[in-house]
C-alpha positions in Angstrom: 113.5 78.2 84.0 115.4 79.3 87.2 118.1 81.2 88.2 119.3 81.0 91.7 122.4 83.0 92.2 123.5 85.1 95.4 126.3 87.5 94.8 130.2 86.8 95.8 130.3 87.9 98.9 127.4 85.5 100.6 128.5 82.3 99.1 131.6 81.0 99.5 131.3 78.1 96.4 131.6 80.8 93.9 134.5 81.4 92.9 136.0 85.0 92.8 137.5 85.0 89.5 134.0 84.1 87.8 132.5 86.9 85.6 129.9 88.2 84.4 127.1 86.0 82.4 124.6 87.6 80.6 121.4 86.1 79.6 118.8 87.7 77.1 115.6 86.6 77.7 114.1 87.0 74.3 115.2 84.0 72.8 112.9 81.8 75.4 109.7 81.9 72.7 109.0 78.5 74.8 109.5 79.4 78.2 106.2 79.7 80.4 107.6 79.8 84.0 110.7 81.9 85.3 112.1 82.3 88.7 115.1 84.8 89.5 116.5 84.6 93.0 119.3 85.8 94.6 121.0 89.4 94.8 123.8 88.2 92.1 121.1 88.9 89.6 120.4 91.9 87.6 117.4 92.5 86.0 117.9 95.4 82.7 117.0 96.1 79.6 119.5 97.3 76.7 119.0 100.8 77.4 120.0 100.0 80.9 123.2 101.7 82.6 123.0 100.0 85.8 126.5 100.5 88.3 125.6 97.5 89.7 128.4 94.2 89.8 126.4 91.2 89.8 127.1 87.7 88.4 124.3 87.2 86.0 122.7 89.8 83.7 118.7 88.9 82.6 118.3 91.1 79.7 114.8 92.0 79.0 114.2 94.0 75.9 110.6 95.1 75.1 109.3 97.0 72.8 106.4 99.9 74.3 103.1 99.0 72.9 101.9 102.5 73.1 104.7 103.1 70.9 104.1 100.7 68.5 101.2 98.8 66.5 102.2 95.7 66.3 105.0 95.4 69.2 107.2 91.8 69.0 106.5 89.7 71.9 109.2 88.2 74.1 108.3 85.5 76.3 105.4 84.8 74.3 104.3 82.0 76.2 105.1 82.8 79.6 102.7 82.7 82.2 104.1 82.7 85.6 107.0 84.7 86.9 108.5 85.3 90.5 111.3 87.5 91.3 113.0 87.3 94.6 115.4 89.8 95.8 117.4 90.9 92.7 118.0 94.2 91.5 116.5 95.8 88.7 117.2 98.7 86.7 114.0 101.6 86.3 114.2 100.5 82.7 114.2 96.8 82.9 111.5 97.1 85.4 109.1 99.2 82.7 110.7 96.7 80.0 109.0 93.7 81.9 105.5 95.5 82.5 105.8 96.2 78.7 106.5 92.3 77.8 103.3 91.8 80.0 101.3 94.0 78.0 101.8 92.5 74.8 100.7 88.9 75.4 97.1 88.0 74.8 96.7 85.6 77.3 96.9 85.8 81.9 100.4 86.2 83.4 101.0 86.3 86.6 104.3 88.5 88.5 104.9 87.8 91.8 107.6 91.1 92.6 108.8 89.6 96.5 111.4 91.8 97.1 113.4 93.5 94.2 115.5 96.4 94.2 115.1 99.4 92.0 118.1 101.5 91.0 117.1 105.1 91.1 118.5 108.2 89.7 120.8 109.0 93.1 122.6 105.5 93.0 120.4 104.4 96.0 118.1 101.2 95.6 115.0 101.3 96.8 113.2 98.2 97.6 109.9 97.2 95.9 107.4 94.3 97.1 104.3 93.6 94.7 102.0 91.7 93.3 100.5 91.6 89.3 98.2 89.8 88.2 97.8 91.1 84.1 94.7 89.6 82.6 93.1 89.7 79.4 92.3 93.3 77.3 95.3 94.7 78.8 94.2 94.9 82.2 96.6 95.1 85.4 95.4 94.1 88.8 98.5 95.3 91.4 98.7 94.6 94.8 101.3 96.2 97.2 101.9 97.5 100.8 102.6 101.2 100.0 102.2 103.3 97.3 105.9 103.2 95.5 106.6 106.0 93.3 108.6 103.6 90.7 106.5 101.4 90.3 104.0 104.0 89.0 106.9 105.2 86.7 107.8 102.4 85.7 103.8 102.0 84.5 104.2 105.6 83.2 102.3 105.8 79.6 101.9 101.9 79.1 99.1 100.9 76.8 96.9 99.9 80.0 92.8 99.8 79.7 91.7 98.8 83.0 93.1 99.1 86.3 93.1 97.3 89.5 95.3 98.8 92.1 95.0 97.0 96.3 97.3 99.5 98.4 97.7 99.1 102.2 98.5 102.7 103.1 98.7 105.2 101.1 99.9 108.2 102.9 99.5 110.9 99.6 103.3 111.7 100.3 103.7 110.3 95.8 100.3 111.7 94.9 102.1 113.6 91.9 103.8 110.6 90.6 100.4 108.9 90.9 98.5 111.5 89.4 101.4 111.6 86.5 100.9 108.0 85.7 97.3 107.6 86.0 97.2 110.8 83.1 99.1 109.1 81.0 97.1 105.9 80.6 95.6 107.5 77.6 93.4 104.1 76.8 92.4 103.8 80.5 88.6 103.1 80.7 88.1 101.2 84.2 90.0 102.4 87.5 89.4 100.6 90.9 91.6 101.3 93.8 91.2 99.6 97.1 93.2 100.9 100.4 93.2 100.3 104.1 94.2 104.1 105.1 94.4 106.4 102.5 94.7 110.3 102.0 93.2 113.8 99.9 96.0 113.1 97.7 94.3 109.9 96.4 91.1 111.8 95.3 93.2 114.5 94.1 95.3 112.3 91.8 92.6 111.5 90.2 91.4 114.6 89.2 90.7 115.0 85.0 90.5 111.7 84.4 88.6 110.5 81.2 87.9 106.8 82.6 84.4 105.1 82.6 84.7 103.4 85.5 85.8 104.5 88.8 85.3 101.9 91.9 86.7 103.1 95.4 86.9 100.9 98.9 88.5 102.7 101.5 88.4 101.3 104.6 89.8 104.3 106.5 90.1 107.8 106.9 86.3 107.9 104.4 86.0 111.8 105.2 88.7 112.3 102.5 86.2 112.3 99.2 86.8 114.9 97.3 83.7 116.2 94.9 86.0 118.4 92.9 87.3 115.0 91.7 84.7 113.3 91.3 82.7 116.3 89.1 86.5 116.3 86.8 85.7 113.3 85.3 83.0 114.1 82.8 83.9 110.9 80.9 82.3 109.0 83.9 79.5 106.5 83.5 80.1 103.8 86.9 80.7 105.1 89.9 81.3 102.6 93.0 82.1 103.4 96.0 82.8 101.7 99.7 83.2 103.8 102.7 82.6 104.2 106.3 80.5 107.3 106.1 78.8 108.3 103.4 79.0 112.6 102.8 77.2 114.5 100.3 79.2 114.0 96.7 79.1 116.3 93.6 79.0 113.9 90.9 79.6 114.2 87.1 76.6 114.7 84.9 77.9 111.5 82.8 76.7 109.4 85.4 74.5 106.6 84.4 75.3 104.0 87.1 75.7 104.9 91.1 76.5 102.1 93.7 77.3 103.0 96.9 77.9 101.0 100.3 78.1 102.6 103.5 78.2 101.3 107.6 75.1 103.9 108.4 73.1 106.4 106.9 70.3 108.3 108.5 66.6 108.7 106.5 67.3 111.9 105.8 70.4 111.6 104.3 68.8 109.2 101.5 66.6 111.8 100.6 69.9 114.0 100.1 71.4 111.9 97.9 68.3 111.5 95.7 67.9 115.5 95.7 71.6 115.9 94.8 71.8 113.3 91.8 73.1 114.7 88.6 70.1 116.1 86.5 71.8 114.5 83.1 70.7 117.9 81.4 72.6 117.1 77.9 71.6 115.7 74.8 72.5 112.3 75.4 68.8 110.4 74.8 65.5 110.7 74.9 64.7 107.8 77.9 68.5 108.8 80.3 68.2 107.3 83.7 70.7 107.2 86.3 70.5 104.0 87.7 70.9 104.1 91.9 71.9 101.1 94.3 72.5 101.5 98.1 73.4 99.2 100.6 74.0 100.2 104.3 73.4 99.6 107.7 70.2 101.5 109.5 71.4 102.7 112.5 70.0 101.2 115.7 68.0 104.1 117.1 66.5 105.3 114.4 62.7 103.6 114.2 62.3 101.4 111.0 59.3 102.8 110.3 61.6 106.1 109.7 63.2 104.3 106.9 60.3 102.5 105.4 58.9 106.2 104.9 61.5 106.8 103.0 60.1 104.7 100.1 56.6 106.0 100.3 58.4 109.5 99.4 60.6 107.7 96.7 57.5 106.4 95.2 55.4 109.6 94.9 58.3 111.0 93.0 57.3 111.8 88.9 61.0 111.5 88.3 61.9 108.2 90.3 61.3 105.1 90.0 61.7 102.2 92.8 63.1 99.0 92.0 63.7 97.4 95.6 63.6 98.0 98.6 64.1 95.5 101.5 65.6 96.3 104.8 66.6 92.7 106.5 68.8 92.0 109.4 69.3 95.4 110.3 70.9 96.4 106.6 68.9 98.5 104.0 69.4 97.3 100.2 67.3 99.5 97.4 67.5 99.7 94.0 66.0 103.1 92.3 65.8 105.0 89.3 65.9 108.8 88.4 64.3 109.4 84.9 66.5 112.3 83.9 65.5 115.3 82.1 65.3 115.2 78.3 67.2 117.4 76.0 64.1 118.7 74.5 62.0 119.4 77.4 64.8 122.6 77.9 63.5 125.5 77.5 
């Protein structure tokens, strides 16, 4: 289905005496492809009180899985939807995320350029990408880091989470940080962004995920271990940066990848020193499982880092897996045998 339909003012075939059409979209139990385009459009739910004028009204009414057990599904077969510069209201937006989230099957939303009606009558405009796949996971790509479109993902019954920002500037680190809380069955979080901020790290502070994976292409000195030790849910960390600094990690840790540009020998030995311990009763065979990839740096001697797994190896508590260094790049697998609950004392 598509609806193609510019307001009054830019097309002179529509007549000025035509009203208002409203659709609601939750009759379309068939429909698996939907295109709005055009600024005579209106995206809302019921519970919408939009000012806006336009020709054609999409309702969208959803109910909020995290608000119900067994939500209705509109658009129960839909699978592909692109919305081109229309305006949408903050609830019709949050209403459409909802509909994704009840579906058990992939959906794709390709968000080119709507408009969100915000609480001071101004629209702001909104460019993203949403790929929602099965088990309730959301994989969104965008340019900046819009605070509606974390409110409109406020609370939503969402277990894993892809997020692909270009710049994130930390200036809506408390709208992020207010969303990401309230993902109350969020278990995998991975955020890639070109430029990011302390905000970031910040917002993520508390969080009782499983997973946490982090590329960040820029501006790498911004790690924060206060973070990173909040999250004593924590199992998988990942993480891609530039520079690799000393890190307080969470004592939940049972799998640590990272992947650096350079890291001197003794800098490995660091890391291995400052792994978490795993002191609670979790087990009587814990071990925190340790990949690293990176680049050697050109005048350090090989030999340098090649020593490095003699040490590793003469460690009671570690045990080496791999270690290869080819073309200049360093790749070793390693495990620390934590300390049992019983040996305490």
């Amino acid at each position: 289905m598509r609806f193609d339909i510019p307001d009054k003012q830019s097309s002179p075939t529509i007549c000025p005496s035509v009203s208002y059409v409203q659709f609601n979209l939750s009759s379309c139990i068939k429909l698996n492809y939907l295109v709005l385009n055009g600024n005579g459009i209106l995206l809302s739910d019921c519970a919408s009180t939009s000012t806006a004028e336009p020709l054609v009204g999409i309702v969208l009414t959803s109910v909020d899985p995290s608000q119900c057990v067994d939500p209705p599904r509109v658009l129960p077969s839909i699978e592909d939807i692109k919305i081109c510069d229309v305006t949408c209201s903050s609830t019709g937006l949050r209403s459409l995320f909802g509909t994704l989230l009840t579906l058990d099957h992939v959906v794709t939303c390709d968000l080119r350029m709507i408009y969100i009606e915000c609480e001071e009558a101004a629209e702001i405009e909104l460019c993203a990408f949403i790929h929602k796949d099965l088990n309730n996971s959301f994989n969104i790509q965008t340019n900046n880091d819009n605070p509606y479109l974390f409110k409109a993902l406020h609370g939503l019954n969402i277990k894993s989470l892809s997020a692909k920002w270009g710049v994130f500037d930390g200036s809506h680190e408390e709208s992020l940080s207010q969303s990401l809380a309230s993902f109350t069955q969020l278990e995998t979080l991975s955020i890639q962004v070109w430029s990011g901020s302390p905000e970031l790290w910040k917002a993520l502070h508390g969080l009782n995920i499983k997973s946490l994976s982090i590329i960040e292409y820029l501006n790498v000195d911004h790690v924060e271990s206060q973070s990173l030790a909040s999250l004593t849910q924590l199992e998988t960390l990942t993480l891609y940066v530039k520079k690799y600094k000393q890190l307080e990690l969470p004592q939940s840790l049972k799998y640590l990848n990272i992947y650096c540009n350079a890291l001197l020998p003794s800098k490995i030995l660091e890391l291995v020193d400052t792994l978490p311990t795993c002191t609670q009763k979790v087990g009587s065979n814990l071990k925190l499982s340790c990949s690293l990839a990176f680049l050697t740096v050109v005048n350090i001697p090989l030999e340098e880092y090649t020593a490095i797994q003699q040490e590793l190896e003469t460690r009671k508590n570690v045990t080496v897996e791999r270690f290869q260094i080819t073309d200049g790049k360093l790749e070793t697998i390693f495990f620390k045998h934590c300390q049992k609950f019983n040996d305490l004392s």
